[in-house]
C-alpha positions as CSV (number, residue, x, y, z in Angstrom):
1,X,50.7,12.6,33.4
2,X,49.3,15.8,33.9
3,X,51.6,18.8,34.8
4,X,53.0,20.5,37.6
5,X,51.7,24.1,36.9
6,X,49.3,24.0,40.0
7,X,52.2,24.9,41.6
8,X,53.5,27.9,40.0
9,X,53.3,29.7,42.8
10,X,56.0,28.6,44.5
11,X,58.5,29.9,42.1
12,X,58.8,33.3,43.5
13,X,60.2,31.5,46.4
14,X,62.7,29.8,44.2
15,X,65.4,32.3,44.1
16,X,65.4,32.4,47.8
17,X,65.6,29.2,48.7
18,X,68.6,27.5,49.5
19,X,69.7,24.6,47.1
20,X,68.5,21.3,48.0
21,X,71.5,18.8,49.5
22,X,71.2,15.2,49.7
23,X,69.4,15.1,52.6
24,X,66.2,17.1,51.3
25,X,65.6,14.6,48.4
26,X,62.1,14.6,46.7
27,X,59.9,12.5,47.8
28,X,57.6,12.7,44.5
29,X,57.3,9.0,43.8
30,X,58.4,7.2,40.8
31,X,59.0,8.9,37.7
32,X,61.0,8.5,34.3
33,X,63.0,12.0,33.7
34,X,64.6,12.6,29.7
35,X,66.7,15.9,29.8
36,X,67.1,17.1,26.4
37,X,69.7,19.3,26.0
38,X,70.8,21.9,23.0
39,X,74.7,21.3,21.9
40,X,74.7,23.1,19.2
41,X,77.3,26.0,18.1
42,X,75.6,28.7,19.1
43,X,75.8,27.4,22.7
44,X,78.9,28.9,23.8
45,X,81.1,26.2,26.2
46,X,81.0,28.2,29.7
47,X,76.9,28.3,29.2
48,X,77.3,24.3,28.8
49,X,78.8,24.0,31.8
50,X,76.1,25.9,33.0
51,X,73.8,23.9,31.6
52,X,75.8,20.9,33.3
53,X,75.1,22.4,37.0
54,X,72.0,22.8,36.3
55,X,71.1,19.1,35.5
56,X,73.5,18.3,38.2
57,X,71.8,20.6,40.8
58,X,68.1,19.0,39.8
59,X,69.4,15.4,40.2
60,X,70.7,16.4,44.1
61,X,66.9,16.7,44.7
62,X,65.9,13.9,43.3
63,X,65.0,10.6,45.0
64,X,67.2,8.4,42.4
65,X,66.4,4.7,41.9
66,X,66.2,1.9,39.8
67,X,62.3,2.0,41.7
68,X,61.8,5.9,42.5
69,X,63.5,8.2,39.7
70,X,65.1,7.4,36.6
71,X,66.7,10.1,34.6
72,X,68.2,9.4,31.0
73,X,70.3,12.6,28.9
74,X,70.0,13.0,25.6
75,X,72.1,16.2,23.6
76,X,71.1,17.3,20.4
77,X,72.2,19.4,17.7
78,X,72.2,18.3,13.6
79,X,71.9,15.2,15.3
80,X,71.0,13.4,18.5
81,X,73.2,11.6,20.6
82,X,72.0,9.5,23.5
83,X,74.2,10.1,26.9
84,X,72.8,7.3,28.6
85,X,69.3,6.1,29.2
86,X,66.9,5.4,31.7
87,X,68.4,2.0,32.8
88,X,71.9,3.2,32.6
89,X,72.9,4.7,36.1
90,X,70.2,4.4,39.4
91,X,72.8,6.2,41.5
92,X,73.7,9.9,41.7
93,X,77.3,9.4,41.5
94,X,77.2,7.4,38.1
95,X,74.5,10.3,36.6
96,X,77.0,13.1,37.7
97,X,80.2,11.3,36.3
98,X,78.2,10.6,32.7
99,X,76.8,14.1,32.8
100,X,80.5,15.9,33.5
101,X,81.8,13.2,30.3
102,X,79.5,14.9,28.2
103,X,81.4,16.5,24.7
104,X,78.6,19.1,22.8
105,X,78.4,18.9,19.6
106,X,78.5,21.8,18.0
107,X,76.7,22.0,15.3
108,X,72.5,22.9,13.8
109,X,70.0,23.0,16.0
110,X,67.4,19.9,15.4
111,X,64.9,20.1,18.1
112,X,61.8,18.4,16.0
113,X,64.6,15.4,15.2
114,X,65.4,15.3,19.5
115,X,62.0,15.2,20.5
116,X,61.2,12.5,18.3
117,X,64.1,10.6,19.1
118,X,63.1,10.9,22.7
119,X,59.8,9.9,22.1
120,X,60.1,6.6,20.4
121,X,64.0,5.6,21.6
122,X,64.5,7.5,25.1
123,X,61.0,6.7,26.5
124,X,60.9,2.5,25.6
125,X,60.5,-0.3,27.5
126,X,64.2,-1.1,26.1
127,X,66.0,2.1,27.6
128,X,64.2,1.6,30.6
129,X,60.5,3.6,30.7
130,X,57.8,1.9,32.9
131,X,54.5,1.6,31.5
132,X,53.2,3.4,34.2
133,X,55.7,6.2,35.4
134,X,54.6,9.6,34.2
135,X,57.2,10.9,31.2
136,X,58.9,14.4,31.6
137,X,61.1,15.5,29.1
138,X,62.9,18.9,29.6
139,X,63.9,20.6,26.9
140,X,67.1,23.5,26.9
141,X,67.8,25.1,24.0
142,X,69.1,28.6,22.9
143,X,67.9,29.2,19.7
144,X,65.1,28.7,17.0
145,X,64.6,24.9,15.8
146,X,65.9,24.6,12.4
147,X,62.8,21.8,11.8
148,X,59.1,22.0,12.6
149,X,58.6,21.0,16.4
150,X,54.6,21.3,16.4
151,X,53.6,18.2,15.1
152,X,56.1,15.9,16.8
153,X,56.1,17.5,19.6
154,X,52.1,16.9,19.8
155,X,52.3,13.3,19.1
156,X,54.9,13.1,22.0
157,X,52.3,14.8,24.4
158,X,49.5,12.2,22.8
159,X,52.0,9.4,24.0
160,X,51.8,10.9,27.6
161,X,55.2,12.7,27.9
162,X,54.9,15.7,29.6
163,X,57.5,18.3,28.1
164,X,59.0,21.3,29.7
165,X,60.4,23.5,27.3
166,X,63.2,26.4,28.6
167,X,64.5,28.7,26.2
168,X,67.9,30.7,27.1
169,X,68.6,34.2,25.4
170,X,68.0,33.7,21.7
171,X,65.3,31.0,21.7
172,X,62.1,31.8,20.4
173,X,58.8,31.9,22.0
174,X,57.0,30.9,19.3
175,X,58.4,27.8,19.3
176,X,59.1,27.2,23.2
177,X,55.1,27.1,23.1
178,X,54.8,24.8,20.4
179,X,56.7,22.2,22.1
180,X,55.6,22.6,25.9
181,X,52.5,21.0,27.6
182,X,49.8,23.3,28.5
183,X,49.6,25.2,30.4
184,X,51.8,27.0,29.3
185,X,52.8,29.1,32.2
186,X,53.4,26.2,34.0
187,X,55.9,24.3,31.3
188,X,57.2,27.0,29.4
189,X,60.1,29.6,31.0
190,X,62.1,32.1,29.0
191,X,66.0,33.0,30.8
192,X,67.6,36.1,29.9
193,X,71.0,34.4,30.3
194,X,72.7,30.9,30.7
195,X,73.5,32.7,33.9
196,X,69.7,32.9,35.2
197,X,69.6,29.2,34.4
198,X,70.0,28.2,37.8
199,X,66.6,30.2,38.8
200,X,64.5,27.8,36.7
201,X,65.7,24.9,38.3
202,X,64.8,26.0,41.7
203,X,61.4,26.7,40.0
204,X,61.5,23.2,38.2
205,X,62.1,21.9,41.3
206,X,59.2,23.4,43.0
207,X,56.8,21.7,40.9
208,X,58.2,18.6,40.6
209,X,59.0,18.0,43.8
210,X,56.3,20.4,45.4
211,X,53.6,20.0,47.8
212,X,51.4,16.9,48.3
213,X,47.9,18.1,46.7
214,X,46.0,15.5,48.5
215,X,47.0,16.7,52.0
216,X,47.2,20.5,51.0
217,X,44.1,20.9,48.8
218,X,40.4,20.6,48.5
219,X,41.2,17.1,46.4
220,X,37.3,16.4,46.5
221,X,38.2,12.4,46.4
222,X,35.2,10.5,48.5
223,X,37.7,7.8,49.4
224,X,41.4,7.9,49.0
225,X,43.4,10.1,47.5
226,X,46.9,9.4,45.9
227,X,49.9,12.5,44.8
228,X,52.2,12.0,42.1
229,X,54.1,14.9,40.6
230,X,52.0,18.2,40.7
231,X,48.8,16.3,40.8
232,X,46.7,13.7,42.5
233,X,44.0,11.0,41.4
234,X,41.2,9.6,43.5
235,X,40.7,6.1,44.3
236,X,38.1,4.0,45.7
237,X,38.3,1.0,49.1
238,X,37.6,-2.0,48.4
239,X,34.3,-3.3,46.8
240,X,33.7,-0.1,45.0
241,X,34.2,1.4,41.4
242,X,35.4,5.0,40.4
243,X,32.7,7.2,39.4
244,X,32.5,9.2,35.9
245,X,33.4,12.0,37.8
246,X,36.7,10.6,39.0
247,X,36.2,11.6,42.6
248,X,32.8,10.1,44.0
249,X,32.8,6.0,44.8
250,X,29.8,3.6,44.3
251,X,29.6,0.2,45.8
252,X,29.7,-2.8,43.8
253,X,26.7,-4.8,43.9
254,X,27.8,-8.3,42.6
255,X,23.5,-9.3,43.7
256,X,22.0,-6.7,41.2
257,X,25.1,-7.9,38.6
258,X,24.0,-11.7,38.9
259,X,27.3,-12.9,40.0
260,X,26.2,-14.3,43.5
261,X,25.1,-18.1,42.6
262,X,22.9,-17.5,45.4
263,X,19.3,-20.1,45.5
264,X,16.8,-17.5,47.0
265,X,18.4,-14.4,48.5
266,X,21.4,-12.4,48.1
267,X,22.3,-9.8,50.6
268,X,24.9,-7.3,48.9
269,X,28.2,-5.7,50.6
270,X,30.1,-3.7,48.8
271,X,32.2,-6.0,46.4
272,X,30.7,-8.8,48.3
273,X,28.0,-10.4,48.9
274,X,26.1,-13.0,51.5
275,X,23.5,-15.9,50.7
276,X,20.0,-15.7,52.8
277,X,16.9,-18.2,52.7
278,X,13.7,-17.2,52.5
279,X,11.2,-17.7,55.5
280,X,10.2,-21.6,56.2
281,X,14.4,-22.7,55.1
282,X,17.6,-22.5,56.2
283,X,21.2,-22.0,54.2
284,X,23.1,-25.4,53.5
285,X,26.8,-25.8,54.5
286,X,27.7,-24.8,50.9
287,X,26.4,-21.1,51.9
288,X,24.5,-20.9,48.5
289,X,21.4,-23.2,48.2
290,X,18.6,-23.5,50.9
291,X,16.5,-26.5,52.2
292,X,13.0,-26.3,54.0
293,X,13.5,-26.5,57.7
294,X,11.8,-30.1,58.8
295,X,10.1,-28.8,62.0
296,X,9.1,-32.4,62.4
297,X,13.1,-33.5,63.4
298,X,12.4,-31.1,66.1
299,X,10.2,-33.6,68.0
300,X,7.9,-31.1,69.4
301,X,4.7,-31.7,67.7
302,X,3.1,-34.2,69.7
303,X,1.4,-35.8,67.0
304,X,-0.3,-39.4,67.9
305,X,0.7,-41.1,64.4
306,X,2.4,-38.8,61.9
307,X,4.0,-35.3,61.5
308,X,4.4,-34.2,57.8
309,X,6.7,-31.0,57.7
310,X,5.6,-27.8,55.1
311,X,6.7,-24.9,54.5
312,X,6.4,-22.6,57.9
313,X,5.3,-25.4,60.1
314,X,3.8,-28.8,60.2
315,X,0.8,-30.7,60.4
316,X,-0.7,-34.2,61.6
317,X,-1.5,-37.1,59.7
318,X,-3.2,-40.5,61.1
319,X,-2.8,-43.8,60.0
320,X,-5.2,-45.8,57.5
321,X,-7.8,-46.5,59.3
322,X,-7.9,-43.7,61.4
323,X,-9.3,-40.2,61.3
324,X,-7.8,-36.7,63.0
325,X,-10.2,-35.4,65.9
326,X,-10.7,-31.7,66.0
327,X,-7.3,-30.9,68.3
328,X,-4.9,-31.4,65.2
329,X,-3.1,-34.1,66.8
330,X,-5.1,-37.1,68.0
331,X,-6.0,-39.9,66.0
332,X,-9.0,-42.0,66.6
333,X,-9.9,-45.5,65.5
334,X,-12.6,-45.6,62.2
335,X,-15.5,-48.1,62.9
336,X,-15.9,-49.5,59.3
337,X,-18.7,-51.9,60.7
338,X,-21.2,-49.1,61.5
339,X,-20.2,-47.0,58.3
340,X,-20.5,-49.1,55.4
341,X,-22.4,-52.0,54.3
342,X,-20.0,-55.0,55.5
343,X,-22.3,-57.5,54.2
344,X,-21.6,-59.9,57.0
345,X,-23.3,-62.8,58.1
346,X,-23.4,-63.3,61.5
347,X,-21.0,-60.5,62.3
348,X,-18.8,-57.5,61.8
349,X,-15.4,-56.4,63.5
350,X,-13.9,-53.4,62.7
351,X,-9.8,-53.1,62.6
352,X,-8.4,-50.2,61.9
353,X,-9.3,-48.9,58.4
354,X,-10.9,-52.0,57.7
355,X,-13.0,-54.7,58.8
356,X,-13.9,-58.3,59.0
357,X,-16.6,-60.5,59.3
358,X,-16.5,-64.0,62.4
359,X,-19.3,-66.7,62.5
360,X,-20.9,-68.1,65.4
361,X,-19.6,-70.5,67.6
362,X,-19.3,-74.0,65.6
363,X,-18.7,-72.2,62.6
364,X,-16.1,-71.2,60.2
365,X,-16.1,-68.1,57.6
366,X,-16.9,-69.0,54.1
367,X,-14.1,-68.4,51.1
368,X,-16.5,-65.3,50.3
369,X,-15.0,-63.8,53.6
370,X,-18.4,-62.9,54.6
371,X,-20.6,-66.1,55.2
372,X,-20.2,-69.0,57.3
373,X,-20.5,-72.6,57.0
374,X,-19.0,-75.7,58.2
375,X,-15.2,-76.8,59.1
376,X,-14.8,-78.9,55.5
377,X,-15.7,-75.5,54.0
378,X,-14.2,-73.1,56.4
379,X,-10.6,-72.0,56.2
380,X,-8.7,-71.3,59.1
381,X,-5.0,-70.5,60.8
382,X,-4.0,-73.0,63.0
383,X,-0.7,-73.1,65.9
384,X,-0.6,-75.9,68.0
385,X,1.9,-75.3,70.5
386,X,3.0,-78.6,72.4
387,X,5.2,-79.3,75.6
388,X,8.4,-80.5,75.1
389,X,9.5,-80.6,78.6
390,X,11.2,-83.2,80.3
391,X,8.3,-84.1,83.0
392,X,6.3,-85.4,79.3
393,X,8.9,-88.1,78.8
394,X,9.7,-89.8,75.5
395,X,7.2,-92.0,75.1
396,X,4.5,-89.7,76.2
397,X,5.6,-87.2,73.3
398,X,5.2,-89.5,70.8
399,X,1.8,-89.8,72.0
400,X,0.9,-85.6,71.9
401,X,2.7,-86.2,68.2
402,X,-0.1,-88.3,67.7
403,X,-2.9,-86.5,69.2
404,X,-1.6,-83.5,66.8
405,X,-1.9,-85.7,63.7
406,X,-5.5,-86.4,65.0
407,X,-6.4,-82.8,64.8
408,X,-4.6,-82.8,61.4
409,X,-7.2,-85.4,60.3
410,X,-10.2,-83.7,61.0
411,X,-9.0,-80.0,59.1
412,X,-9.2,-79.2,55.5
413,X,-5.4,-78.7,54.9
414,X,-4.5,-76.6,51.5
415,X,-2.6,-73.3,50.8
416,X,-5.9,-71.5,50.4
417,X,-7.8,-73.6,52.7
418,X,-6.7,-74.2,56.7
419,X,-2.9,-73.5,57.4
420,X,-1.4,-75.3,60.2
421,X,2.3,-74.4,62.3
422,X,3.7,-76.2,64.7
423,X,5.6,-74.7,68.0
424,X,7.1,-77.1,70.8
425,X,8.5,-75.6,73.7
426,X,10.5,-76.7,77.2
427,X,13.0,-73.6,78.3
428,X,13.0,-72.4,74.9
429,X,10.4,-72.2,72.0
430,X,11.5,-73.5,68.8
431,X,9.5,-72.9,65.8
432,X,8.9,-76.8,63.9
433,X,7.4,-75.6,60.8
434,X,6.0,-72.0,60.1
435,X,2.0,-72.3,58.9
436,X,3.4,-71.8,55.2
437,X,5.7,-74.7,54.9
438,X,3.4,-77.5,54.5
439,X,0.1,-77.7,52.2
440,X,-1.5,-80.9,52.7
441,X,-2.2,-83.1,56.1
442,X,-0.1,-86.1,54.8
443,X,3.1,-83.5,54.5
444,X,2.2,-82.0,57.9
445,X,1.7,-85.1,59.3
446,X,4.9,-87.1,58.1
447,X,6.6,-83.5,59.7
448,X,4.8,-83.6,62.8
449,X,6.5,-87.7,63.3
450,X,9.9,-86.0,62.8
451,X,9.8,-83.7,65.4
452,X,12.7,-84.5,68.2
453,X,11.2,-84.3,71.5
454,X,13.7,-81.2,74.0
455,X,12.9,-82.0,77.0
456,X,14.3,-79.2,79.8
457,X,11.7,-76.7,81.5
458,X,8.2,-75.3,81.0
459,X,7.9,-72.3,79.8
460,X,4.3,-71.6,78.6
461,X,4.2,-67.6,78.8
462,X,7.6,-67.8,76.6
463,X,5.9,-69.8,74.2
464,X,2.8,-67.7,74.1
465,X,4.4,-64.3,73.2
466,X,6.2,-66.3,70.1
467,X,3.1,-67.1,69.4
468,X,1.3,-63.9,68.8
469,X,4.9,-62.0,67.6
470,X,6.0,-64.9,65.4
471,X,4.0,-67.7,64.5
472,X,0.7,-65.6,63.5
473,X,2.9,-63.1,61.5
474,X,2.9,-62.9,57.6
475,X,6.2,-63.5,57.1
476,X,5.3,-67.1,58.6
477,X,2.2,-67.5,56.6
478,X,-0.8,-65.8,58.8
479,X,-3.2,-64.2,56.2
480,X,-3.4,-61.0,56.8
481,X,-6.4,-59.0,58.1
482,X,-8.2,-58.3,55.2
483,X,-8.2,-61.7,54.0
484,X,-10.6,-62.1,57.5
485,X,-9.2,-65.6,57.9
486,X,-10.0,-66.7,61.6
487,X,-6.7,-67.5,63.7
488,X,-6.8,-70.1,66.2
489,X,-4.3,-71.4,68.9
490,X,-3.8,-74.8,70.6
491,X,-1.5,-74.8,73.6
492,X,-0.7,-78.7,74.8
493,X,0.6,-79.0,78.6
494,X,1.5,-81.6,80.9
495,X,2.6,-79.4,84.0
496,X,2.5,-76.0,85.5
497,X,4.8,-73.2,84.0
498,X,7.6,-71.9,85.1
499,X,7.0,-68.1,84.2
500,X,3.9,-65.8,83.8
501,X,0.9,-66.2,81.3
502,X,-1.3,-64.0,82.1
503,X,0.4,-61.5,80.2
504,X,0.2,-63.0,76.8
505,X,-2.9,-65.3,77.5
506,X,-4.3,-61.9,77.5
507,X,-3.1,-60.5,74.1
508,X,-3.4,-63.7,72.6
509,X,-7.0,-63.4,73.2
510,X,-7.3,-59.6,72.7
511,X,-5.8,-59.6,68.9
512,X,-8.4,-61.8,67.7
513,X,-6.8,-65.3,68.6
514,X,-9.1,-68.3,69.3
515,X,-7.0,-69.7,72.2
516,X,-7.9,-74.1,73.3
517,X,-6.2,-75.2,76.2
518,X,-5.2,-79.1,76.6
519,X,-3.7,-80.5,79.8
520,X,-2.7,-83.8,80.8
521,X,-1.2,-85.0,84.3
522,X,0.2,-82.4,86.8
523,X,-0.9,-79.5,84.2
524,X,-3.0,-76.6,86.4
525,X,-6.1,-75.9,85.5
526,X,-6.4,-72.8,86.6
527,X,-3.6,-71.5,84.6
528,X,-5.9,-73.9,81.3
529,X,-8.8,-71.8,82.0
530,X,-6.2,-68.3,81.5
531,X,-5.5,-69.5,78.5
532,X,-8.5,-70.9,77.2
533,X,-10.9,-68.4,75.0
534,X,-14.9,-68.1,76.4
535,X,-16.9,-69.9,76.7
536,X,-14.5,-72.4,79.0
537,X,-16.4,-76.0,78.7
538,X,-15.4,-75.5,74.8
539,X,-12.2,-74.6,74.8
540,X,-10.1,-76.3,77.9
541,X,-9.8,-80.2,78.3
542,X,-7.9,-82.0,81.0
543,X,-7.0,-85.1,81.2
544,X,-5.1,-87.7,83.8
545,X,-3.9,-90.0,81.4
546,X,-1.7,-89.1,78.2
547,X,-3.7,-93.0,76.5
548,X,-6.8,-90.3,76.7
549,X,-5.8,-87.3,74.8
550,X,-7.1,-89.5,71.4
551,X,-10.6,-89.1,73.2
552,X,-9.6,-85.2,73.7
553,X,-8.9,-85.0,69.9
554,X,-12.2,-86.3,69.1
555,X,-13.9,-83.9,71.7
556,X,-12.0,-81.1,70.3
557,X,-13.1,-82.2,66.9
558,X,-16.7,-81.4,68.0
559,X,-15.7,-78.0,68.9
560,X,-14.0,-76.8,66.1
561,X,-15.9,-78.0,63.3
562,X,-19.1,-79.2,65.3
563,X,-21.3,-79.7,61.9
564,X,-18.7,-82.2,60.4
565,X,-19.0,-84.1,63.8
566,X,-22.4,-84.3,64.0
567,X,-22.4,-86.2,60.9
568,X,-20.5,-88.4,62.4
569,X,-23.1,-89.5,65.0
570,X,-25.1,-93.0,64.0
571,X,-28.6,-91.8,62.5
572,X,-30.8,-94.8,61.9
573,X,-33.3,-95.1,59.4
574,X,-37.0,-94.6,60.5
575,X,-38.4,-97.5,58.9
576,X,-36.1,-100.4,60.1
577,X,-38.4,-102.1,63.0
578,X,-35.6,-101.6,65.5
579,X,-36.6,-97.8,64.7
580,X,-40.8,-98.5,64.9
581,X,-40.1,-100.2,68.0
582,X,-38.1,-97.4,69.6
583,X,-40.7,-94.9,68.6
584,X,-43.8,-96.5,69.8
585,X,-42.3,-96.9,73.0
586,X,-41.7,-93.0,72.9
587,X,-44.6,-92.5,71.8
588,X,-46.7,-94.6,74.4
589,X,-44.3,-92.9,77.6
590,X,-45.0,-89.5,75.9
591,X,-49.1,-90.2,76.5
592,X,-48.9,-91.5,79.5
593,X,-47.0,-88.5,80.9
594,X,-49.8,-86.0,79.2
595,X,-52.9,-88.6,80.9
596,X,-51.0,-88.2,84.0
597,X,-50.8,-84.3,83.9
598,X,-54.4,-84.4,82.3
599,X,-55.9,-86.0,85.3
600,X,-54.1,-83.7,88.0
601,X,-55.5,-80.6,86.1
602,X,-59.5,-82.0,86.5
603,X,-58.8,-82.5,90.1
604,X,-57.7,-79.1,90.7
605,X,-60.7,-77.7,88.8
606,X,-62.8,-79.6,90.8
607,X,-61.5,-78.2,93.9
608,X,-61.8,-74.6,93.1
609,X,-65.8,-75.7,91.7
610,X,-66.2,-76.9,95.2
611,X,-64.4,-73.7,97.1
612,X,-66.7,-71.5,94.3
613,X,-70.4,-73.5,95.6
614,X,-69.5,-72.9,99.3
615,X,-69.0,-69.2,98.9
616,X,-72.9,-69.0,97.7
């Protein structure tokens, strides 16, 4: 603690001013007050009593507490003897009755031995000094110290005890300046008498309860400014940290100290700080890390296939198989056929990113996926879809079971080879087996026999669309595009259906899908033809009679694998005389025909001799 000379100049008011009653307590804030007081002989007993007032009088100023003041006595002479201490009394009345108990002593004059006793007894945590509540210790005496005061007496100022030192007639100078804190005309006072006494404590008074600094002086703190006894000390709001100069204030910048935990940027207040994200992210819910703001999610870009987010924006990306025109957002179908050498046959289609290659009519594509050949060395994806309506009738079924199983014979069945599936529908569609289940014709054909027959409705357009979203799908066995495996479908009717087809006749046909068409009976043919892929006299068959869909199978043999077929037809060797016969005749009917035209010719020439000779 730092002393109360700042206000020396109050003390020529002292003598003035009236005493101080116990409503004009000081207000000085908490402090721990040791009065140290000389007992010995020299100190006649009326200028103790003086001496008693005079502690007396100072305590009727002070604000007395267990939390505001604390004042312990201590009397000295040869010896030291401690009147109570610092936790003893934290009322007036109690400090007044223990002061007025008081017996001197009466003997040397040990000052050294009192202000050491004071220093390590009087001012401990166990007699009641706060560790931080400034230390005063006033020292009366009347005489000169009979042991060396200097050093102790420094040591107790080292500590932080502020000592006043007030000498009465006899005492010397010398010494009064030895024990007192600087400066010295602020803590050291020389009385005349015991009588005069009285005029210090109004003086003490003064500075100990005196004027608050920070609202009466220049204090030069930049924030706050906080009194205690005869002095002040600056301190700093919130978020900021005392300067060297113990007046000025600088922020704390927890960002420049790396104490934020903050991803990309921190923003720094003033013992605080706030996490920011650089341009292109936004700050995560834990307020600390940042994530790259998907301006994708925002469903503004338009983009025809895909949006790809980046850092400050976005861009589009197409499909395989498709290229980005020049706006940034469309996507436009590659034609692989013009482009590269597809090696094809007869002919290319392009697909998106890819291609494939189809043979002509008659025809099937070759294991190479690129030339063609017949049916036994063709592969192809075959759906027969068949009606299981109730207009068919049981015994008529077993017949269209049949009719399938003839198809079945004329197809090279395998896993790599030609895959067949097989659909029957009424009101529903129900899928028999999938084109992946079976992998020869005897198991396809002992699983065609098994199928129960549904009767109920006729719903062709239903069984169409399961058809092209089911039954030609991969996960059912289709080969896939690239494997450029030609798919065809076989629809098998026996009356007109009871929802729309043109719908799904249409995609059937526009996603690659040979379509045949086979009716029996009541079935329309108009609604055959819809369904049936160009050209028509190849693809749709009607019939009257369910006993002639085995003639229909045949037919359609010739159709889908018309090279096989034709080897079926009788050829007849040249040289058997049945054949030498046949051929002469031919031969002989082909002469006469070219005598015949021979003979009209010369008569025409004749005529335009003729028509020439009568000109002349």
């Amino acid at each position: 603690m730092r002393g109360f000379g700042v206000l020396l100049a109050l003390a020529v008011m002292a003598a003035a001013r009236p005493k101080s009653g116990p409503d004009q307590k000081c207000k000085s804030g908490p402090v721990d007050l040791v009065f140290i007081i000389d007992s010995s002989r020299s100190v006649r007993p009326h200028e103790f009593e003086t001496m008693r007032k005079f502690m007396i009088d100072i305590l009727n100023t002070l604000d007395i507490g267990a939390n505001t003041t604390r004042v312990g006595v201590v009397q000295y002479s040869s010896q030291v003897h401690n009147e109570f201490s610092l936790n003893t009394h934290f009322n007036i009345e109690a400090m007044v009755k223990g002061i007025n108990e008081i017996i001197p002593l009466a003997q040397g004059t040990m000052t050294g031995l009192a202000i050491k006793y004071a220093m390590n007894v009087a001012f401990s945590p166990q007699e009641g000094d706060r560790p931080k509540a400034p230390n005063v210790a006033v020292i009366v005496t009347d005489g000169r110290p009979q042991d060396r005061v200097a050093e102790v007496a420094a040591e107790a100022r080292e500590k932080g005890v502020e000592i006043y030192a007030v000498g009465v007639a006899r005492a010397d100078m010398t010494s009064l300046r030895a024990m007192a804190s600087p400066p010295f005309e602020d803590h050291v006072f020389l009385v005349e008498s015991f009588d005069l006494i009285h005029q210090f404590g109004l003086q003490f008074q003064d500075k100990l309860c005196g004027m608050d600094l920070c609202a009466e002086s220049d204090h030069g703190c930049q924030h706050i400014c906080e009194s205690s006894p005869g002095t002040f000390n600056c301190l700093c709001l919130p978020g900021h940290a005392l300067n060297a100069d113990q007046k000025t204030c600088s922020a704390i910048d927890l960002c420049s100290e790396g104490k934020h935990e903050c991803e990309q940027i921190c923003v720094s207040s003033p013992g605080s700080f706030t996490c920011g994200c650089n341009k292109g992210f936004t700050l995560n819910k834990d307020k600390r890390t940042c994530s790259m703001i998907d301006y994708c999610s925002f469903r503004n870009h338009s983009c025809d296939h895909e949006c790809v987010s980046v850092l400050n924006g976005y861009y589009c990306k197409c499909s395989h198989g498709y290229k980005l025109l020049e706006d940034g957002k469309t996507c436009q179908h590659l034609d692989l056929c013009n482009s590269v050498e597809h090696g094809c046959e007869y002919q290319c289609v392009s697909t998106p990113g890819s291609y494939y290659c189809v043979c002509p009519e008659g025809q099937l594509l070759q294991d190479d996926s690129k030339s063609c050949g017949t049916c036994r060395s063709a592969n192809i994806d075959l759906v027969l879809l068949i009606d299981g309506s109730k207009s068919v009738r049981p015994q008529n079924f077993e017949l269209v079971k049949k009719f399938v199983n003839q198809v079945v014979d004329s197809l090279d069945v395998s896993a790599h080879g030609t895959r067949v599936g097989l659909v029957q529908y009424s009101s529903r569609v129900r899928t028999e087996f999938p084109l992946n289940m079976y992998h020869t014709a005897d198991e396809i054909k002992a699983a065609v026999m098994k199928v129960d027959y549904m009767e109920k409705g006729t719903m062709t357009g239903l069984a169409l669309k399961h058809m092209l979203e089911n039954s030609f799908s991969e996960a059912e066995g289709a080969r896939g595009p690239g494997r450029h495996v030609p798919r065809v479908g076989l629809v098998f009717t026996d009356g007109r259906s009871q929802d729309d087809i043109t719908e799904w006749a249409k995609k059937a046909k526009e996603a690659g899908i040979t379509m045949y068409a086979v009716g029996v009976g009541k079935a329309v043919e108009d609604e055959l033809r819809e369904i049936a892929s160009e050209p028509l006299e190849k693809h749709f068959y009607y019939t009257t009679d369910f006993t002639a869909i085995s003639t229909i199978a045949e037919n359609l043999k010739l159709n889908v694998c018309p090279e096989e077929s034709q080897g079926e037809i009788e050829v007849k060797d040249p040289c058997a005389c049945e054949s030498l016969v046949e051929f002469q005749q031919a031969t002989m009917s082909t002469l006469e025909q070219l005598t015949q035209k021979l003979a009209r010719m010369t008569a025409r020439l004749d005529d335009l001799e003729n028509q020439l000779l009568s000109r002349k």
